[in-house]
Every structure is written in C-alpha cells, then in structure tokens.
N, C-alpha and C positions, 0 to 999 in steps of 0.2 A: 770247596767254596768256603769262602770266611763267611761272617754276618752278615756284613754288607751287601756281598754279591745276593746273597739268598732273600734280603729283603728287598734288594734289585728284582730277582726272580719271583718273588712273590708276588709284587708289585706289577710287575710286567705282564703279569697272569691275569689279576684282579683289571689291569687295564684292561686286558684283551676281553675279557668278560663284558668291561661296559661298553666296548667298541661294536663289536656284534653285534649287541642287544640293540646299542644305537641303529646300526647298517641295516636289521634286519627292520628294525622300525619304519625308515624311512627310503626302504626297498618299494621301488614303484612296482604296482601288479597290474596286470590285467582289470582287475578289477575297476581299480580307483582310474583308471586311466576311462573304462565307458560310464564309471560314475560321474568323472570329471564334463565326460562330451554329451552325456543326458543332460547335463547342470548348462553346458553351454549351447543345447538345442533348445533347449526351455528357454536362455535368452532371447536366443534368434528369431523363435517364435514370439516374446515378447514385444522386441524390436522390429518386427514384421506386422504388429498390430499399430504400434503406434508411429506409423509411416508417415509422413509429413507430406504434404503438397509439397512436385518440386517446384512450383510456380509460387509459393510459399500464398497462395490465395490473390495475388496480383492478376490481371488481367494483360497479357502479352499485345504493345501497343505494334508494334513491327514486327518483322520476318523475324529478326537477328532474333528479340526476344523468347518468339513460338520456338527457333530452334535450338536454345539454350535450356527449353523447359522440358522441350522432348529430350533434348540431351540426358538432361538430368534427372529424368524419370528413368530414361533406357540404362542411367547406371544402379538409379535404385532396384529397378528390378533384376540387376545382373549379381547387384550385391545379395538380396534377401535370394535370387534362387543360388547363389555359391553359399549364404549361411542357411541353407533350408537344414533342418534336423536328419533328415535322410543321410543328405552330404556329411553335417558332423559327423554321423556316424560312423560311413564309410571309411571317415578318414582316422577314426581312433582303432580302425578293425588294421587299417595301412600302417597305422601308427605303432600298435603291438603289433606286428607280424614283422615287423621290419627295424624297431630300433629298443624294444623295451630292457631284450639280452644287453645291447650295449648299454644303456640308461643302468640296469643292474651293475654290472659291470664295473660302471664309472663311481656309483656309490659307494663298492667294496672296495675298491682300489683306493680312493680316496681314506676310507677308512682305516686300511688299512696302513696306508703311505701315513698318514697321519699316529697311527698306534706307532711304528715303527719310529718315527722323525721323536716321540716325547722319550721313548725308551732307551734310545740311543743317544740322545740329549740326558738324561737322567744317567746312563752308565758312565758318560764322558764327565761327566761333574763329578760323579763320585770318583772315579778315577783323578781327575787332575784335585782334589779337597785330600784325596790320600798323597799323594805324591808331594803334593804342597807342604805336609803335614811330616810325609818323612822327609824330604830336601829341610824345610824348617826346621825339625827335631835334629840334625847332625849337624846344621849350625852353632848353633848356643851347645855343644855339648865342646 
C-alpha cells in the first residue's frame, strides 16, 4: 500500500468508527419504543378529558340533527376507546414483537450503505486525482 491507500484505510476505519457509534445511537429499543406509547397514553388520556360536546352545546332542532349528534358522539367514543392507554399499550408490546428487529435492521443497513457509498466515493477520487496526475505528468514530459 502507498500513502495514499493507507490514509484511505485509515480513514475508512475512523469513518466506520463514527458510523456505528451513530447506528447504535439511534438503534430503536424496546425501551424507547414503551417510553414512547406511555408519552402517547398520557396524551390519549389527556385528549379523553378534554372531550367536546359533539352537539358542540346547540340544542338539536330535528330528527336529522339528534342523529348527527348521536352520530358523532358514537365516533368519539369509538375513537377515545381505540386511543384508551391499555390499547396503546398493547399495540407497542405488537409493535416490538413484530417489527423492532426489522426497524434495527433498517438503521444498520442504512448506516452502513451509507459508510460504504463515502468510502468508495473517496477511493474513486483518489484513484482517478492519481491517474490524472500520471496521464498529465507523461504529457508535458
């Protein structure tokens, strides 16, 4: 290896070091994932306190009216019991059992397609900067 390549290889190294560090930083876990669906029960239940009249406080003058209120009650309460905290939770337990390996997965692969796509971009430039350099230099001689 000349200079070059070696401070290619050195480089390529120091890359892979920050690459990692990155992937593993921002590796979804378990964790953060029921951190996340407590943070989102705590809304639900927020949003479940401050529930709105769905007649918005009007008094229904007709049929059409009263069935547009019930309507619209029967979806608030289908929405507050599909976000009830229970449910969130359920679904972040469905959530890591079934998709967190892929989600991992996707972040090192990216990382890594990424480390590879600069390193290879970086050998190809020094390569064609040398070449350039000997084609140039048998020129002018």
């Amino acid at each position: 290896m000349n200079g070059w390549q070696r401070a290619w290889g050195v480089g390529a190294v120091l890359l892979l070091g920050l690459f990692a560090f990155d992937a593993y930083r921002r590796l979804p876990t378990a964790e953060g994932i029921r951190a996340a669906a407590m943070a989102e029960a705590a809304a639900a239940q927020e949003r479940g306190r401050r529930e709105v009249d769905p007649c918005q406080g009007k008094q229904p003058m007709t049929q059409f009216d009263l069935s547009m209120c019930e309507m619209k009650a029967e979806q608030a309460g289908a929405t507050n019991r599909a976000a009830s905290p229970e449910a969130i939770r359920q679904a972040a337990e469905v959530d890591i059992r079934d998709h967190l390996l892929g989600r991992q997965l996707e972040v090192a692969g990216r990382s890594a397609g990424l480390w590879l796509a600069i390193v290879v971009a970086a050998y190809a430039a020094g390569w064609a900067v040398g070449r350039g350099r000997r084609v140039l230099g048998r020129e002018k001689v």
